[in-house]
C-alpha positions as CSV (number, residue, x, y, z in Angstrom):
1,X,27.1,-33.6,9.7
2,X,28.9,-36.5,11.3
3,X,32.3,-36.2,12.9
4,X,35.1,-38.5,11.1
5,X,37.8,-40.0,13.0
6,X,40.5,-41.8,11.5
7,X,40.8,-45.4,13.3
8,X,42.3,-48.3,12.0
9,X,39.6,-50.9,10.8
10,X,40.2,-53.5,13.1
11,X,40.0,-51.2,16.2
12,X,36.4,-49.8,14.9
13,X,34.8,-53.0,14.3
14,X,35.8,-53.8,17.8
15,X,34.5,-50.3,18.9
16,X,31.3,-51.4,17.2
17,X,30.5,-54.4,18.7
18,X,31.5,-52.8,22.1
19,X,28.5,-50.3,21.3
20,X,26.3,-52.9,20.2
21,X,26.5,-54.6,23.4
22,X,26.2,-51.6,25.3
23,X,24.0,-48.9,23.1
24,X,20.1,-50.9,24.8
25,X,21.5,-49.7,28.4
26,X,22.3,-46.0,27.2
27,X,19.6,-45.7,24.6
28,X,16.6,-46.8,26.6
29,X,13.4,-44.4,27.2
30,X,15.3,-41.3,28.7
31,X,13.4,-39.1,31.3
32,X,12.6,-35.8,30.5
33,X,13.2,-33.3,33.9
34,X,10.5,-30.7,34.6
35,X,11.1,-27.1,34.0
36,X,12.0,-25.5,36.9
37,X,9.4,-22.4,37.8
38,X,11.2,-19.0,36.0
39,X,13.8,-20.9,33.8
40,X,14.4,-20.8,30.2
41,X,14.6,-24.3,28.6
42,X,17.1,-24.2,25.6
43,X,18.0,-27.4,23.1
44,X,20.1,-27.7,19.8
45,X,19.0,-30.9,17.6
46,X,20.1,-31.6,14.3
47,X,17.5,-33.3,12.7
48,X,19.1,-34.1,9.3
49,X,18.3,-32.7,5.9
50,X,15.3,-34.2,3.8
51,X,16.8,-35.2,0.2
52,X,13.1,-34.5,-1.8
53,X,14.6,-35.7,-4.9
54,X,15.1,-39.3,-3.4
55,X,11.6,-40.3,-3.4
56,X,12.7,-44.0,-1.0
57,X,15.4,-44.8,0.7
58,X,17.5,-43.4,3.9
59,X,16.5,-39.6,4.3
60,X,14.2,-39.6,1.3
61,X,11.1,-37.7,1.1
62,X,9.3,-41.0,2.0
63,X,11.7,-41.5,4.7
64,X,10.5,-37.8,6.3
65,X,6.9,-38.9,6.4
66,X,7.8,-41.6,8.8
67,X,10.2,-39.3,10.8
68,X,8.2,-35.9,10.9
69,X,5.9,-37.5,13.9
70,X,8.0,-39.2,16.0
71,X,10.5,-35.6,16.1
72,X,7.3,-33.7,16.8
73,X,6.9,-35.8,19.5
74,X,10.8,-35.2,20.6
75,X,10.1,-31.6,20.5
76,X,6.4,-31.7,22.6
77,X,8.3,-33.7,25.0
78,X,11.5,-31.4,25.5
79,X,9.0,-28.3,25.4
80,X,12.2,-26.0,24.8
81,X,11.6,-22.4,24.6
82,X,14.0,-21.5,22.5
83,X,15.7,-24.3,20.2
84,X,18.6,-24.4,17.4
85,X,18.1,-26.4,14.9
86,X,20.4,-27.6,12.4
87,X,20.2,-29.7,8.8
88,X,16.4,-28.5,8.7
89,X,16.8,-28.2,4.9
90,X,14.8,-30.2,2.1
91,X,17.5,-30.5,0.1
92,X,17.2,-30.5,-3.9
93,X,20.4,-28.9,-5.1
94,X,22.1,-25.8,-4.6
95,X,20.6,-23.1,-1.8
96,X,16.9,-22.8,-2.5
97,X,14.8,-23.1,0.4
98,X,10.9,-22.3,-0.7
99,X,10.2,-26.0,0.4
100,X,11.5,-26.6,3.8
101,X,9.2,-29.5,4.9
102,X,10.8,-30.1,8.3
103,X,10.5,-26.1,9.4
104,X,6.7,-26.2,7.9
105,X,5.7,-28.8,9.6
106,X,6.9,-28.8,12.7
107,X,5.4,-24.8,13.0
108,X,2.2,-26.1,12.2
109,X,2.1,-28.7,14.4
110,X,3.0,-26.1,17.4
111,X,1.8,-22.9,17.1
112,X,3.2,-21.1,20.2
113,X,6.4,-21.4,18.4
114,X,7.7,-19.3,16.1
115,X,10.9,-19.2,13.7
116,X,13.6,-16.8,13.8
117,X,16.6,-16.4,11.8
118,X,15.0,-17.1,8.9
119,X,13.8,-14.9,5.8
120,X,14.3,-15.6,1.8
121,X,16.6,-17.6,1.1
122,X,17.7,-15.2,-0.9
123,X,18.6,-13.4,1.4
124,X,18.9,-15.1,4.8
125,X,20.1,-19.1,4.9
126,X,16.9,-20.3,6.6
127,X,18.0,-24.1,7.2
128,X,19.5,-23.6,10.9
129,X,16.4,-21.7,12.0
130,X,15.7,-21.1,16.0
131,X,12.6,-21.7,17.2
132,X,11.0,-19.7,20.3
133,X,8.4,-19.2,22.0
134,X,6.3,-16.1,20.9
135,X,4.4,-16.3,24.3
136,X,8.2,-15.4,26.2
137,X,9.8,-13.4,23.1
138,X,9.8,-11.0,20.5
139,X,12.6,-11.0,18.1
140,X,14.5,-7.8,18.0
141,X,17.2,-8.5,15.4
142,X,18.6,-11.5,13.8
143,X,21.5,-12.5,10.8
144,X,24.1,-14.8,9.6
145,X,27.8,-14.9,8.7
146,X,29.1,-17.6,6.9
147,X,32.5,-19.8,7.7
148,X,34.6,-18.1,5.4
149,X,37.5,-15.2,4.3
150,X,34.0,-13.7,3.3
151,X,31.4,-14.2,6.1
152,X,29.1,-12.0,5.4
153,X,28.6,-12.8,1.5
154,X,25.9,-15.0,1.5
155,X,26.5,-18.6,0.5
156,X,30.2,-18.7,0.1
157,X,32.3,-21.4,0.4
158,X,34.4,-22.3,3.8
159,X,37.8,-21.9,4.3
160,X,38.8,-24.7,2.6
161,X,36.3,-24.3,-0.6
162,X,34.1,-27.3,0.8
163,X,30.2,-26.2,0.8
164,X,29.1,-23.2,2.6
165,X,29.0,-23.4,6.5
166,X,27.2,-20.8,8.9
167,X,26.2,-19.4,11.8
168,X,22.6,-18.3,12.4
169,X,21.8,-16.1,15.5
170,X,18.7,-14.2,17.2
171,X,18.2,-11.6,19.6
172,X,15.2,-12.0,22.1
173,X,14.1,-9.8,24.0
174,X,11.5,-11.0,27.3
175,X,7.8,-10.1,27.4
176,X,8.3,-9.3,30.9
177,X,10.7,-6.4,30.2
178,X,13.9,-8.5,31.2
179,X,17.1,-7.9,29.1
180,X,17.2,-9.7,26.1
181,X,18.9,-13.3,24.9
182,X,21.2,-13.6,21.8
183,X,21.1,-17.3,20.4
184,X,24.3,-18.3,18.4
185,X,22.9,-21.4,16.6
186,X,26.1,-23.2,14.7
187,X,26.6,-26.3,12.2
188,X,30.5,-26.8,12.1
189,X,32.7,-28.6,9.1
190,X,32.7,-32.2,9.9
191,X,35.8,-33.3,7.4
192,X,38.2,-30.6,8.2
193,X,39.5,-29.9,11.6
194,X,41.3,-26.6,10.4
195,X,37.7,-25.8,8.9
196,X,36.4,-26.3,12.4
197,X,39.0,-23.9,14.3
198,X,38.8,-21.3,11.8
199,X,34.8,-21.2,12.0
200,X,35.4,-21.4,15.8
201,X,37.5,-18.6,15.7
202,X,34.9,-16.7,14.0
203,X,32.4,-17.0,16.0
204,X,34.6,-16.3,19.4
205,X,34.9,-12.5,17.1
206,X,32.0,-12.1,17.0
207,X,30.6,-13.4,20.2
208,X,33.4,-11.9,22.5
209,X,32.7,-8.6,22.2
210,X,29.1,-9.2,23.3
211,X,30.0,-11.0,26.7
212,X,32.5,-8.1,27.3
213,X,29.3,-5.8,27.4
214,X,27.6,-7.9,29.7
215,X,24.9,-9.2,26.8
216,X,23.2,-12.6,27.5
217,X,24.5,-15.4,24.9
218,X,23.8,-18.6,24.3
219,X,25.9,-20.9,21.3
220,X,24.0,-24.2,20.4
221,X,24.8,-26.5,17.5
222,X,26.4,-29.2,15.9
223,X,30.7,-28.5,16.9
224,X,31.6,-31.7,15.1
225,X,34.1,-31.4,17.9
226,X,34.3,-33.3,21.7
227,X,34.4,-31.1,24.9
228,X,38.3,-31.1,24.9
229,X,38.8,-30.0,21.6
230,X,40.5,-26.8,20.5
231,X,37.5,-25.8,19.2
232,X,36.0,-25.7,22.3
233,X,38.5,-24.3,24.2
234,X,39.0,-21.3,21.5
235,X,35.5,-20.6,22.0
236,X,35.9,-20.5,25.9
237,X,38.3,-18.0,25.3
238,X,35.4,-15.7,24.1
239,X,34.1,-16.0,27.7
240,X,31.5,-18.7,27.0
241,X,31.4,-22.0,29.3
242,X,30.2,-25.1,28.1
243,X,27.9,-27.5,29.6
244,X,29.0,-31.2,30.2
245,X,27.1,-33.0,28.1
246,X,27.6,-36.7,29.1
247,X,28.0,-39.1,26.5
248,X,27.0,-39.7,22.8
249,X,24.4,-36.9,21.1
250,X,25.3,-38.6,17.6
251,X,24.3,-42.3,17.2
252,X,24.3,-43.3,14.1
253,X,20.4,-43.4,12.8
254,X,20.6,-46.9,15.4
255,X,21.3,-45.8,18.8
256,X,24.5,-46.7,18.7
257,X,27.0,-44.4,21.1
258,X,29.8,-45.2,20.2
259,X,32.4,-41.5,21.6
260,X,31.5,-38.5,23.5
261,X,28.9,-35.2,22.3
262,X,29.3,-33.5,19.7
263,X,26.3,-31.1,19.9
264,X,27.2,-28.6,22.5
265,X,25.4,-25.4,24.4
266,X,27.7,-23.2,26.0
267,X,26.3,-19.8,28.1
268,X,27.6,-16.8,29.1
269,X,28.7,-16.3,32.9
270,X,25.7,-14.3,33.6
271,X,23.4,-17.1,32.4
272,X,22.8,-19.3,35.4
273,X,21.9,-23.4,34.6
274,X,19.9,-25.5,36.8
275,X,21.4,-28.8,35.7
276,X,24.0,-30.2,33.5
277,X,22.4,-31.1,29.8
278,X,20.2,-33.8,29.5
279,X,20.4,-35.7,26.1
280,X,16.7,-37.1,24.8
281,X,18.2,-41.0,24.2
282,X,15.0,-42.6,22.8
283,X,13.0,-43.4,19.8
284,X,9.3,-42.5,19.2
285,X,7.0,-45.0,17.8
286,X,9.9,-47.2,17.2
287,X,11.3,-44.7,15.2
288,X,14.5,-42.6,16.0
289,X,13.8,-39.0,14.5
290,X,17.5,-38.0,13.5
291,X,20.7,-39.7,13.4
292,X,21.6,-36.5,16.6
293,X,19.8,-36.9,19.6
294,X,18.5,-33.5,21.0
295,X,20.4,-31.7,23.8
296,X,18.9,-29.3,26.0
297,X,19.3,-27.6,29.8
298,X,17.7,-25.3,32.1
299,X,19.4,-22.0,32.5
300,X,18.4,-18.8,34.3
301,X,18.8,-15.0,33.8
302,X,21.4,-14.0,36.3
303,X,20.2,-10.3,37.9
């Protein structure tokens, strides 16, 4: 989802042209850093939803064949090992989730991944799956709780009765033995700021407690928030720091940058990164992949 900012019009077509002028310079072929020997390289990308009843058209089921090779691409090149995804729903109507092109395909195309947080839809919401590598991890648990005076009924409505918002998460634990990795992977409200401090508060309940024990967490997603927000700093509160990410991660679907990230990954204080973020500014066969650029960093298990 998109973050909405209420500017008056003259201000954002100025804002606009500024972005124009100025999105070649920041959207240009972005280098990819090597993984550092014994780190584990986590993203978030929100690769927008695939409307399959829309045979043409922006995000249509035409538009994904175009798109599905270009974001393999994105994700051979960031070669994450474990990676939120978010929107990764062929969306038809209502919750069903027996067609999800996106997750199918991008499986198939690399097979030392697997998906967690996921199950019948049923049962689990399976569109913010988390990928990992099944080489590195096995899963040892995984669930949901949705945004809402009712998190855990499945598919309720947020706070503010707009459509249902969650949070997906995954416990990993290492081949080697290590102790394990819990992934939160969220999609925050992008109309409703209240929407957005009530989910964060949420998650911080459920989240703190972990950190308090000394468990190894990592929150990725779509915020719909900046890095000063309240949202952010209620989830800080929890005991999780976030990364700097520096500059846009949404752009439009044209490489336009146009304010600061809004897809965040914030760690534990026994999670150690090598490196600030680095955001994947560039299109693959001439083709940008989402309308989010994917966001990913280096971290490593503290002793």
């Amino acid at each position: 989802m998109k973050l909405l900012i209420r500017i008056p019009l003259f201000v954002m077509m100025g804002l606009v042209l500024l972005a124009c002028g100025l999105h070649v310079s920041n959207s240009g072929d972005a280098a990819v850093p090597a993984k550092p020997d014994g780190r584990v390289r986590v993203a978030t990308y929100n690769v927008h939803y695939i409307l399959v009843n829309r045979q043409t058209g922006p995000w249509s089921a035409e538009d994904w064949e175009s798109r599905k090779g270009p974001m393999n691409e994105a994700l051979q090149l960031i070669d994450a090992d474990v990676i939120a995804f978010q929107e990764m729903e062929s969306f038809a109507g209502g919750n069903a989730d027996t067609n999800n092109l996106a997750r199918a395909y991008l499986l198939d195309q690399n097979p030392r991944l697997a998906a967690a947080a996921v199950g019948d839809w049923r049962d689990f919401p399976s569109t913010q799956p988390i990928f990992y590598r099944r080489d590195m991890f096995r899963v040892a648990d995984q669930g949901w709780f949705f945004f809402s005076d009712t998190p855990d009924v499945i598919y309720s409505r947020t706070f503010d009765g707009s459509y249902p918002a969650f949070a997906s998460w995954v416990r990993l634990s290492p081949h080697d033995g290590s102790a394990s990795l819990t992934v939160f992977n969220v999609h925050f409200e992008h109309k409703s700021g209240s929407n957005r401090l009530k989910s964060a508060e949420l998650v911080a309940g459920r989240i703190a407690p972990l950190v308090e024990t000394g468990e190894r967490v990592v929150l990725a997603g779509d915020m719909n928030a900046l890095g000063f927000a309240q949202t952010v700093k209620i989830l800080e509160a929890a005991g999780l720091v976030f990364l700097p990410v520096d500059g846009a991660t949404y752009h439009f679907d044209r490489g336009i940058n146009l304010f600061g990230a809004i897809d965040h990954i914030a760690v534990s204080e026994n999670l150690l990164p090598a490196a600030d973020p680095t955001v994947l500014r560039r299109k693959f066969e001439g083709i940008w992949p989402s309308d989010h650029y994917p966001v990913f960093t280096d971290v490593s298990l503290a002793p």
